[in-house]
C-alpha positions in Angstrom: 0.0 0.0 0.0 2.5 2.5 0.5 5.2 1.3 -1.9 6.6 4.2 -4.0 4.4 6.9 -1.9 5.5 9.8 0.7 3.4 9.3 3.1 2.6 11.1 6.9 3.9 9.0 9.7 0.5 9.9 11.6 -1.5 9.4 9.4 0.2 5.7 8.8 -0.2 4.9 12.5 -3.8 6.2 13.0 -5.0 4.5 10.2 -3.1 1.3 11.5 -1.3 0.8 8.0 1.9 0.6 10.4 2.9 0.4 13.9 5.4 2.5 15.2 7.8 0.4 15.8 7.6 -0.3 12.0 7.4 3.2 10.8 11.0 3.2 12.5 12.1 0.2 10.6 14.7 0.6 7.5 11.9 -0.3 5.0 11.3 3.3 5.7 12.6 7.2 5.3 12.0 9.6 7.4 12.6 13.0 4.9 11.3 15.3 7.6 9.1 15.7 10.7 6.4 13.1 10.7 7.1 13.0 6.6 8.4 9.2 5.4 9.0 7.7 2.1 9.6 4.0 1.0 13.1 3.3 1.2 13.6 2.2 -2.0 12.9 5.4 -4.0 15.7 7.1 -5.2 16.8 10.6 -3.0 16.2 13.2 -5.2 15.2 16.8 -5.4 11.2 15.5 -6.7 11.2 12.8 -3.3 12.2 16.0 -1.4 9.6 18.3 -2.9 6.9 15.3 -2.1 7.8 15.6 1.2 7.2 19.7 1.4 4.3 19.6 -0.5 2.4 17.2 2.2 3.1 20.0 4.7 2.6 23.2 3.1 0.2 25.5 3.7 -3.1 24.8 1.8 -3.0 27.6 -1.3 0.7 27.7 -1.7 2.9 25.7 -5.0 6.2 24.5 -5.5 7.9 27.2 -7.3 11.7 28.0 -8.7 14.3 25.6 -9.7 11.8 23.1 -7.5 9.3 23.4 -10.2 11.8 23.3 -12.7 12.4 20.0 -11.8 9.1 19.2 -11.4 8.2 20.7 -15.1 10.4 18.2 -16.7 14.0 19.8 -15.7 15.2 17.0 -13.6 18.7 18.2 -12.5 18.1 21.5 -11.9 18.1 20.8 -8.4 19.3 17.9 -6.3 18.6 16.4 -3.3 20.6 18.0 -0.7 19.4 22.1 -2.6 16.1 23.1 -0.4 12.7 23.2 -1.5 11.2 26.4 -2.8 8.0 27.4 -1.4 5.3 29.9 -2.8 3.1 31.4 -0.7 0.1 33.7 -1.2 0.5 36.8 0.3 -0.6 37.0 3.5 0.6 33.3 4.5 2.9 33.0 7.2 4.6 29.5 7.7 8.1 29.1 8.8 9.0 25.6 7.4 11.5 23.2 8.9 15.0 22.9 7.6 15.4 22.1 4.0 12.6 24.5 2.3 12.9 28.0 1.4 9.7 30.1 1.2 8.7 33.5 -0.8 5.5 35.1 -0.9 3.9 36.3 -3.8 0.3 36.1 -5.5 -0.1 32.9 -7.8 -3.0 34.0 -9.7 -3.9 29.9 -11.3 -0.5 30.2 -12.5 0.2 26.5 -10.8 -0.5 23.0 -12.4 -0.2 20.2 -10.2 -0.4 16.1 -10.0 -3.1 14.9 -7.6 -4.5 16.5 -4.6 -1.8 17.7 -2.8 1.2 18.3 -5.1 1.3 21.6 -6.8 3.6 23.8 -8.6 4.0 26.9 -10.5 3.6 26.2 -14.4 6.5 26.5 -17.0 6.2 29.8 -18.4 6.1 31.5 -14.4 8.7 29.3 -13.1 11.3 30.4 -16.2 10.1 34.3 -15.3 10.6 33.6 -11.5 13.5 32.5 -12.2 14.4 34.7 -14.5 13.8 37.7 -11.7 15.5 36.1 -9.2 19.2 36.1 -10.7 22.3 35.7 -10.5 21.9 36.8 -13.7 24.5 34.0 -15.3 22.6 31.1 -13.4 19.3 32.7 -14.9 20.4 32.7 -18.1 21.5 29.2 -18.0 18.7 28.1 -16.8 16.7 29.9 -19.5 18.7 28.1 -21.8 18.3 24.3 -20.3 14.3 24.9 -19.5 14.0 26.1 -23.5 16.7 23.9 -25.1 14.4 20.8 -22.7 11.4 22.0 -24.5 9.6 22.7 -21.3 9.2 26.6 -22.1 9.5 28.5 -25.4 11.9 31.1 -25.5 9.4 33.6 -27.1 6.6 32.8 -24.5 8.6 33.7 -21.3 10.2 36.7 -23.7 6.2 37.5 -24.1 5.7 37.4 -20.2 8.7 39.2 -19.3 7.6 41.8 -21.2 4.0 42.1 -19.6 5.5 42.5 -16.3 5.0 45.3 -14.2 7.9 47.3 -13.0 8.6 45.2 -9.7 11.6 43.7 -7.6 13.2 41.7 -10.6 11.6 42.7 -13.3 14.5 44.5 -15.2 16.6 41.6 -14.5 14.4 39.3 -15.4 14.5 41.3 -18.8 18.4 41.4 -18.9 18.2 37.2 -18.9 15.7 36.9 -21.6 17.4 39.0 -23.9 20.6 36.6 -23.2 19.2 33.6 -23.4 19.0 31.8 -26.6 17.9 28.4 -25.8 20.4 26.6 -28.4 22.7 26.0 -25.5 23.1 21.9 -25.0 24.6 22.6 -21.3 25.4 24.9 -18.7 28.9 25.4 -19.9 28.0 26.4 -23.3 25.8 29.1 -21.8 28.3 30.1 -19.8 30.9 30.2 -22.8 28.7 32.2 -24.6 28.1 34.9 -22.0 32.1 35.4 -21.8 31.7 35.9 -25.8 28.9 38.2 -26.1 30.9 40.4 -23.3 33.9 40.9 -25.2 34.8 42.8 -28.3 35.1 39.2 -30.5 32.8 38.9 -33.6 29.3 37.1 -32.8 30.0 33.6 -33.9 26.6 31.7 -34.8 25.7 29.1 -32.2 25.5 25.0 -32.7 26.3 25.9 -36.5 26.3 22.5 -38.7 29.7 22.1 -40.9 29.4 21.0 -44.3 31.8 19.9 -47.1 29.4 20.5 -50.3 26.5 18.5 -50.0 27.8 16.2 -47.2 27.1 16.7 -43.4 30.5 16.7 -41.5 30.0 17.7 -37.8 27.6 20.3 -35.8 29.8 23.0 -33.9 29.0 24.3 -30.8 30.1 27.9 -32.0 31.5 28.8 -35.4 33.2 32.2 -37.3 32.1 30.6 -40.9 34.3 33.3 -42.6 37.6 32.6 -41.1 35.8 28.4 -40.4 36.9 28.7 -37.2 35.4 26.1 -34.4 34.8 26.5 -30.6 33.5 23.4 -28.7 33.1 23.1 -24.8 35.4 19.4 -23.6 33.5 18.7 -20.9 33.4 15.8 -18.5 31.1 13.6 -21.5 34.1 13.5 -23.6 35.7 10.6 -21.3 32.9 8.1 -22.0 34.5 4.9 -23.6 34.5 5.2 -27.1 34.5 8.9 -27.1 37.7 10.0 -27.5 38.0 7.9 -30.5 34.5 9.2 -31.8 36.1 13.2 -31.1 39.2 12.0 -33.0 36.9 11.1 -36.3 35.3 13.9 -36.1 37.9 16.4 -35.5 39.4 14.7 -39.0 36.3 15.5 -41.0 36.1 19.0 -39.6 40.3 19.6 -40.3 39.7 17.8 -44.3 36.9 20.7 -44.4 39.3 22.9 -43.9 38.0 23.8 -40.1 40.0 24.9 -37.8 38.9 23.6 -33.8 39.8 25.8 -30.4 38.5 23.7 -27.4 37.8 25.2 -24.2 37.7 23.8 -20.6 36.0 24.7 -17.0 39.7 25.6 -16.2 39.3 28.2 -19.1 36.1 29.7 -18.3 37.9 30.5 -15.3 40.2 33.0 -17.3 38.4 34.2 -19.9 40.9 36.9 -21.0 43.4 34.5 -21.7 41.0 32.7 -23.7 39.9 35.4 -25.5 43.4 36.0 -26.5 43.5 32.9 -27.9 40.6 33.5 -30.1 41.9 36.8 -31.2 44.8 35.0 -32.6 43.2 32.5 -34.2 40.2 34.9 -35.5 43.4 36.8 -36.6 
């Protein structure tokens, strides 16, 4: 009966589903006060959010990179990151450890999966966190939620833009002007922030090489005239059989007549030497 479900330990006991003594048992989580999940499901930020949204106040949603997660964008959070909380105004609860609460009005902008899970729906979670900044992090999370398909870029643009003048509102319109969406991680948004702020020509972004007619490789940033290549080597790039795959494929791009420039974390931690680099090889 309660295999796969967050469940409240009173409730449990009252209903005699389970004694205490096996409410206490391993089979068993406790996630927080009187809040228990089968032992089995995996800890993750959605388990967490479960377990918040059982104790809640009635009227409130799930909301930032909470509902993110919930909306389809499964690692925008993890398990140990608290739960966000909305609140209407004029709703005072002061949660346990491990949730963070805001106020602000909801106004039916909230979707939800039976009774008692609720969150705020994709387009007002990408503006919420869109007003909420850092502005990088925004942005990159722009980028993830759109490239994930769980907003479009022009519908939260839309809403930005309908916004009053309130706390966050011209930030919130700094991010959707620099987000794109084409990003396919964090690191490429990032990457592409340190570009836009410098004085290097715009390249164009995931640009797809070809030699004539034939295909040759898709480019996570590209100057066509000089056929000049950036690509982010991240972590991915040390799955068996890549490095081989990367080798192929930096062949075809270098028969094209493509030069490659690949950047690093270590990089995006100094950006003017890369830069430097580019403005060498941009020539």
């Amino acid at each position: 009966m309660l295999r796969g479900r967050v469940f409240r330990g009173t409730w449990a006991v009252d209903s005699g589903v389970l004694t205490r003594g096996q409410l206490r048992s391993s089979a068993w989580r406790r996630l927080r006060e009187d809040v228990y999940a089968d032992a089995r499901e995996p800890d993750t930020h959605e388990l967490h959010a479960r377990a918040v949204a059982l104790v809640m106040p009635r009227g409130a949603a799930l909301g930032g990179r909470t509902a993110a997660v919930l909306n389809g964008l499964t690692d925008a959070a993890g398990p140990a990151d608290p739960v966000h909380v909305v609140v209407p105004p004029g709703v005072r609860w002061d949660p346990a450890p491990g949730a963070h609460v805001r106020s602000a009005p909801l106004r039916g902008d909230v979707v939800g999966r039976g009774p008692v899970l609720r969150w705020t729906a994709p387009v007002r979670t990408a503006v919420d966190l869109a007003r909420q900044g850092p502005l990088e992090d925004a942005v990159v999370l722009l980028d993830q939620l759109v490239a994930a398909r769980v907003v479009g870029l022009a519908d939260v643009r839309a809403a930005v833009a309908a916004l009053p003048r309130c706390r966050g509102s011209r930030a919130a319109r700094k991010a959707v002007t620099l987000a794109d969406g084409l990003a396919e991680s964090p690191q490429e948004t990032r990457l592409r922030l340190v570009l836009g702020a410098s004085d290097l020509p715009d390249p164009v972004a995931q640009f797809e090489v070809r030699d004539g007619p034939t295909f040759v490789a898709r480019v996570d940033f590209a100057w066509v005239a000089q056929r000049l290549a950036l690509e982010y080597d991240g972590l991915w790039h040390a799955e068996p059989g890549q490095f081989r795959r990367d080798r192929d494929r930096l062949n075809r791009l270098t028969a094209a007549g493509w030069r490659v420039v690949f950047v690093t974390a270590a990089d995006l931690h100094r950006p003017e030497l890369l830069l430097a680099r580019l403005r060498a090889a941009l020539g």
